[in-house]
BAFI-3210 file (N, C-alpha, C; in Angstrom, 3 decimals, decimal comma, padded with zeros to 6 digits):
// residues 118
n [1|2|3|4|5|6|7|8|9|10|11|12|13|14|15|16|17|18|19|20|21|22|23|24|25|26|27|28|29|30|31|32|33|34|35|36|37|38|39|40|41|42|43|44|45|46|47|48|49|50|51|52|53|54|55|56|57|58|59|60|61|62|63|64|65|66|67|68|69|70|71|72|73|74|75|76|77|78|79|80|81|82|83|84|85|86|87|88|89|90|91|92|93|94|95|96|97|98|99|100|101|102|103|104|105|106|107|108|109|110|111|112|113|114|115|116|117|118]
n.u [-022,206|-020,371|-017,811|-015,521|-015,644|-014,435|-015,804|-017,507|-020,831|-021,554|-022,810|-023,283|-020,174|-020,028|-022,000|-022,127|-019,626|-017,601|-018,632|-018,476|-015,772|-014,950|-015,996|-014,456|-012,337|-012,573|-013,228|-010,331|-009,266|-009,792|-011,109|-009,922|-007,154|-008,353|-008,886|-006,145|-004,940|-005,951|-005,704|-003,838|000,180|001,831|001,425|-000,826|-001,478|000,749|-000,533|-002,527|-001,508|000,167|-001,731|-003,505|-001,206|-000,869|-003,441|-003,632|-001,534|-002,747|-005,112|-003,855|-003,009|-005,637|-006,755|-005,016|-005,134|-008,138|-008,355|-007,107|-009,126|-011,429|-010,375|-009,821|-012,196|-013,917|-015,880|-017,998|-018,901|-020,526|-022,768|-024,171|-023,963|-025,892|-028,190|-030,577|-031,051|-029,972|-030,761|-028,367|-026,216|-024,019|-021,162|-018,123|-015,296|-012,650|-008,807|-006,637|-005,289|-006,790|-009,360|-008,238|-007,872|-010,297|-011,636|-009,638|-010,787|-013,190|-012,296|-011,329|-012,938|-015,048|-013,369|-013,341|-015,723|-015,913|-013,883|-015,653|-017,813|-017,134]
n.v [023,529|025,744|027,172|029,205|032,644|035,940|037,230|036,473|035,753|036,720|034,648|032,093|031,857|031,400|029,614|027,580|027,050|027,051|024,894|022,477|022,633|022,378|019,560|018,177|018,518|016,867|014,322|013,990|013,864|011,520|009,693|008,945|008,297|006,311|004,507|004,420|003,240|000,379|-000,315|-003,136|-003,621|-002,267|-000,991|000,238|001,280|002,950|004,386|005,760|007,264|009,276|010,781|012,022|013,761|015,311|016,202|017,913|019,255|021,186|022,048|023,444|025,264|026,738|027,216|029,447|031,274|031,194|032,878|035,091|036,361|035,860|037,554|040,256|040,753|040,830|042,601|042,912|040,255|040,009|040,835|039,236|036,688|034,881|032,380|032,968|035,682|038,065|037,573|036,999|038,744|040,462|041,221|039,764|040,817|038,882|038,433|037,326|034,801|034,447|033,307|031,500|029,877|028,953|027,848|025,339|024,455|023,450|021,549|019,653|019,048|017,982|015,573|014,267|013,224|011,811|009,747|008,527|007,662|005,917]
n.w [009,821|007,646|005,775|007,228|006,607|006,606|008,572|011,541|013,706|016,576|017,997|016,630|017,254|019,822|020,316|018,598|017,769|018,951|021,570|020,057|019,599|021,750|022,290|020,679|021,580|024,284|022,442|021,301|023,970|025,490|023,716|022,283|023,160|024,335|022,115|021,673|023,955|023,192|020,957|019,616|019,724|017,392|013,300|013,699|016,263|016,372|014,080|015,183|017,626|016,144|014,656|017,171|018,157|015,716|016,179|018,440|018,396|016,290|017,942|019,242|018,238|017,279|020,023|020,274|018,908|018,747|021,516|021,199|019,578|021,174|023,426|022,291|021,200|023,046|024,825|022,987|023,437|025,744|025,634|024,295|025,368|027,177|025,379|024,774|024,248|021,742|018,364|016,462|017,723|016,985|014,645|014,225|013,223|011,882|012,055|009,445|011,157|012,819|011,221|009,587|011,724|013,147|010,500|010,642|013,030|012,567|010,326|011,881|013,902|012,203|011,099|013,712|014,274|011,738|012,231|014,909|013,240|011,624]
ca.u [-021,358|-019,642|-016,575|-016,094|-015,196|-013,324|-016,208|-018,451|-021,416|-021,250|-023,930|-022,610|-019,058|-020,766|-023,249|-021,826|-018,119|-016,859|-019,316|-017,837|-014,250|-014,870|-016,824|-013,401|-011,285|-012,792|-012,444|-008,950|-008,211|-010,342|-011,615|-008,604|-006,662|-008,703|-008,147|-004,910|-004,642|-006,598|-004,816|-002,112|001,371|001,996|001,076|-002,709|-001,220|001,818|-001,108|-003,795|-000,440|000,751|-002,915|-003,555|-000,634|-001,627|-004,552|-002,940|-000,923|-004,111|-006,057|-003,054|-003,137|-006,773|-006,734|-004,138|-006,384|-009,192|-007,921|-006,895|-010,337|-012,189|-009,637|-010,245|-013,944|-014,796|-016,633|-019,223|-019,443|-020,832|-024,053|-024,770|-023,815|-027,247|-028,636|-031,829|-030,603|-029,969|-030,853|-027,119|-025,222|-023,059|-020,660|-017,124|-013,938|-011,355|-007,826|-006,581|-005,014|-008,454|-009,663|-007,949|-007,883|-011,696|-011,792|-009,254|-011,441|-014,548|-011,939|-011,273|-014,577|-015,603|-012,531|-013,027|-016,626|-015,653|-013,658|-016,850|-018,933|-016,698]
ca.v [024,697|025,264|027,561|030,891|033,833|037,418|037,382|035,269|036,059|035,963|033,590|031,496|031,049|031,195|028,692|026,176|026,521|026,682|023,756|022,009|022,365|021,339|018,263|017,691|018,292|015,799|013,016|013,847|013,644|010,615|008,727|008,441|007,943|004,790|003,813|003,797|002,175|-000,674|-000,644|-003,876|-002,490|-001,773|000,011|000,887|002,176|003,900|005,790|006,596|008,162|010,509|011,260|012,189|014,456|016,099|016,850|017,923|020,451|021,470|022,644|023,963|026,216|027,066|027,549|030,297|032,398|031,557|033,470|036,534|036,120|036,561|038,925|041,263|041,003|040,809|043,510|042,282|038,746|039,889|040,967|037,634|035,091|033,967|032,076|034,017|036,953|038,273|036,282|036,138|039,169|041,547|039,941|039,841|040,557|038,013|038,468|036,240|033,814|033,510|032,559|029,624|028,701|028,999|027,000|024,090|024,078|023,275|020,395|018,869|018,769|017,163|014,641|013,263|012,835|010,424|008,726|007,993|007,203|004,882]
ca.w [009,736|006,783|006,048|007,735|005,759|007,119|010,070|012,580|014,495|018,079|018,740|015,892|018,049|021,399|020,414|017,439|016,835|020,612|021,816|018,806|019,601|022,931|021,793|020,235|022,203|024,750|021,915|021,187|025,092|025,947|023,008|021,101|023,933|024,943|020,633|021,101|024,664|023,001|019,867|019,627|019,526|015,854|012,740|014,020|017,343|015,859|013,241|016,206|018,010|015,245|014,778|018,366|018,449|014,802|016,507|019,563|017,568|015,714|018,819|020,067|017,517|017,012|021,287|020,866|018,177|019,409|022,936|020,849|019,251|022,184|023,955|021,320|021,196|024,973|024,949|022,625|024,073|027,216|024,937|023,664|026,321|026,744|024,515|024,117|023,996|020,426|017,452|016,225|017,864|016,394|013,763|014,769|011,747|012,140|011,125|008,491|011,489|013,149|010,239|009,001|013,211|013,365|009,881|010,925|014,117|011,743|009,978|013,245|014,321|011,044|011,202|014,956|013,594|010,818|013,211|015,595|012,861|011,034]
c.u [-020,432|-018,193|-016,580|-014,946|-014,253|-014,168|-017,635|-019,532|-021,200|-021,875|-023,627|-021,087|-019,121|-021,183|-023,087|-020,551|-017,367|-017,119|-018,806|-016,202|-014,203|-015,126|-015,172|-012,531|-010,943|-012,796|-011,336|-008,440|-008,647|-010,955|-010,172|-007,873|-006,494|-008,448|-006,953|-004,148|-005,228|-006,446|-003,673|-001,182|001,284|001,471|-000,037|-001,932|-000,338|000,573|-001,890|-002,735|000,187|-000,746|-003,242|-002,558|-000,576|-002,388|-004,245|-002,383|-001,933|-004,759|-005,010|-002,872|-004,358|-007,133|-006,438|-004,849|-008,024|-009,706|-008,073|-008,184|-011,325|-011,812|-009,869|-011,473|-014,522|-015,885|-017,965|-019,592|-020,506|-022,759|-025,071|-024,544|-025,196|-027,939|-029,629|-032,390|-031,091|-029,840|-029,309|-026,603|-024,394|-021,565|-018,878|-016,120|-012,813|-010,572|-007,171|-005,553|-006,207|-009,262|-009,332|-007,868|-009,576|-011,761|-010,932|-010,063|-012,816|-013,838|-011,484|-012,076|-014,746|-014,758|-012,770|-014,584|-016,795|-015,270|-014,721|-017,460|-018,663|-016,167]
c.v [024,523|026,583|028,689|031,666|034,685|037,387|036,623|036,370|035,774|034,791|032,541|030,746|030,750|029,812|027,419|025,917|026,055|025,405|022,386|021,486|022,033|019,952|017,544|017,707|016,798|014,312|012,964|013,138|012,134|009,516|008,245|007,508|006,585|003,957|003,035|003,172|000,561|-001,296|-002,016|-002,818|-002,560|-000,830|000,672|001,611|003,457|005,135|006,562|007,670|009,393|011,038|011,898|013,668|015,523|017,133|017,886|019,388|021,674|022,522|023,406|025,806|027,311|027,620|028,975|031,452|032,126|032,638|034,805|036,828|037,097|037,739|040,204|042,142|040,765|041,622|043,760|041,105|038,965|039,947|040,320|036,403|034,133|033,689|032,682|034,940|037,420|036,998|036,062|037,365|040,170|040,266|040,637|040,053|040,060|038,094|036,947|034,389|032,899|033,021|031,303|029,245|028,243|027,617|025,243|023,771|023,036|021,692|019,648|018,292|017,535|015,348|013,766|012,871|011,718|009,641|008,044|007,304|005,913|004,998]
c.w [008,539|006,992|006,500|006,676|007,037|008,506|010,977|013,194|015,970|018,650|017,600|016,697|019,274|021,004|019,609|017,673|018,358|021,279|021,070|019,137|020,963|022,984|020,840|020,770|023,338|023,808|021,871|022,751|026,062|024,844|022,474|021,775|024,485|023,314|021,008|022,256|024,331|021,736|019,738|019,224|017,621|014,965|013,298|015,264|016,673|014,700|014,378|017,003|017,603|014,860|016,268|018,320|017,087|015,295|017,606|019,123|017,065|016,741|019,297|019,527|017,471|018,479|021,094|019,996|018,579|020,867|022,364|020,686|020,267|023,565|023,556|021,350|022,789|025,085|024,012|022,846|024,761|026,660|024,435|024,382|026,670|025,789|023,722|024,147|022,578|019,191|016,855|016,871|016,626|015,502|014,048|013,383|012,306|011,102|010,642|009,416|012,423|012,970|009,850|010,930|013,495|011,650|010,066|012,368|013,605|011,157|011,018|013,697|013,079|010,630|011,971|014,375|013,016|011,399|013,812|015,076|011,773|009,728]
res [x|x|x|x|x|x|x|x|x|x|x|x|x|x|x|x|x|x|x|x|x|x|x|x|x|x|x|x|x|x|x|x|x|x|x|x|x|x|x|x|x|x|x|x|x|x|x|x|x|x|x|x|x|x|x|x|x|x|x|x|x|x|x|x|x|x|x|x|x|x|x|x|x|x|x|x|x|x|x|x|x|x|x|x|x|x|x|x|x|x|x|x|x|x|x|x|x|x|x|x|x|x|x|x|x|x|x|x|x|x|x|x|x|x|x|x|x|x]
***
């Protein structure tokens, strides 16, 4: 997934970006977590900590437009919830805060990633 523009497909945020930010969220609230219970006290804990709560912030953000998001658009979700349904759905126009929340969702993702993989 690379960057999103002014508007998404539904089966695009159904199917990649949501799955995605869940898949992150569960590291933030359980991988990290165990990092930085397993961290010695010092610098390495003290960074995984302010990282953690970065992130923390981050989703907190990207949660609260993502809500409007699909508040908005409800009424074309319902069209595409199964997978094999429509090949992508009707394409959604996101305003310019659902945008950068849908794109820091994408650098999040891509972040806890690096983490995992080293």
């Amino acid at each position: 997934m690379t960057t999103i523009g002014d508007r998404i497909s539904v089966r695009e945020l159904l199917h990649d970006l949501i799955p995605k930010l869940k898949a992150t969220e569960r590291f933030i609230d359980e991988t990290l977590a165990t990092l930085i219970e397993q961290a010695p006290p010092g610098d390495e804990r003290a960074r995984r900590e302010r990282q953690q709560h970065a992130f923390q912030v981050n989703l907190t953000m990207i949660r609260m437009n993502l809500d409007h998001l699909l508040k908005r658009h409800a009424h074309l979700l319902d069209e595409v919830s199964d997978p094999g349904a429509v090949p992508s759905g009707p394409m959604l126009e996101l305003d310019e805060h659902e945008q950068v929340a849908l794109n820091s969702a994408i650098k999040l993702y891509q972040q806890t990633q690096a983490i995992q993989t080293g």
